[in-house]
C-alpha positions in Angstrom: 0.0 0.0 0.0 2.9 2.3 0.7 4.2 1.6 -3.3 0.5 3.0 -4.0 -0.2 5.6 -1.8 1.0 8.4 -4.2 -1.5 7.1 -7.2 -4.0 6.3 -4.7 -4.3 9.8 -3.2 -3.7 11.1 -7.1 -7.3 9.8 -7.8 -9.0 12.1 -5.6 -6.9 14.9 -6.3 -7.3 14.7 -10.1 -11.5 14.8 -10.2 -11.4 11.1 -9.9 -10.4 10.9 -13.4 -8.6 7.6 -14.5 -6.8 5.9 -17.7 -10.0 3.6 -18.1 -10.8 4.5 -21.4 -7.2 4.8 -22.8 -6.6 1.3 -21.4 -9.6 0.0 -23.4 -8.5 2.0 -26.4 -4.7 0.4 -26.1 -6.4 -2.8 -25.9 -8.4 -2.5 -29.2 -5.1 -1.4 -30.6 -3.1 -4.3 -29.3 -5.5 -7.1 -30.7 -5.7 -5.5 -34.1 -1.7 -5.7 -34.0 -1.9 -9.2 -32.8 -4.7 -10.6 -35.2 -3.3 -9.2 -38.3 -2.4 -11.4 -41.0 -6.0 -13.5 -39.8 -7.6 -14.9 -43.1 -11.1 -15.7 -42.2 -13.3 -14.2 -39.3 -13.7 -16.9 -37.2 -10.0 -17.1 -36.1 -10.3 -13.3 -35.8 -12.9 -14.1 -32.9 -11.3 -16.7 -31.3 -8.1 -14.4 -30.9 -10.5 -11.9 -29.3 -11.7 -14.1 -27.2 -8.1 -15.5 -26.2 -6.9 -12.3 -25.6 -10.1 -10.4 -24.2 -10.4 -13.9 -21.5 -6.9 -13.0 -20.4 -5.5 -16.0 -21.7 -2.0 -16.6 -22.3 -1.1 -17.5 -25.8 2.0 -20.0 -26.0 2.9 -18.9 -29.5 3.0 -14.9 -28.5 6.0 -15.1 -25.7 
C-alpha cells in the first residue's frame, strides 16, 4: 500500500479521473496488432476471445 499511496491519493486529487478508457482503447489497438495477417473471421474471434479472457497465448511469448 505504501508503493501505492501516491496514485492512490492522485485519484481524488485529479477529479477522480482515470486511464479507463485509454486502457480499453490500447487494448483495441493491441489485438488489431496481434490478429493481423487473420484470413477468415472466425480465427479473428477466437483471438479476441483469447486475448479479451486473459489468456495466455503460447505462440506470443
Amino acid at each position: 500500500m505504501k508503493r501505492w499511496r501516491q496514485a492512490f491519493l492522485a485519484y481524488f486529487d485529479t477529479a477522480r479521473s482515470n486511464n479507463g478508457g485509454t486502457e480499453a482503447m490500447n487494448g483495441l489497438i493491441e489485438l488489431h496488432r496481434v490478429a493481423r495477417g487473420f484470413r477468415n473471421r472466425e480465427s479473428y474471434r477466437l483471438r479476441m476471445l483469447l486475448i479479451g479472457g486473459g489468456l495466455a497465448s503460447p505462440h506470443l511469448r
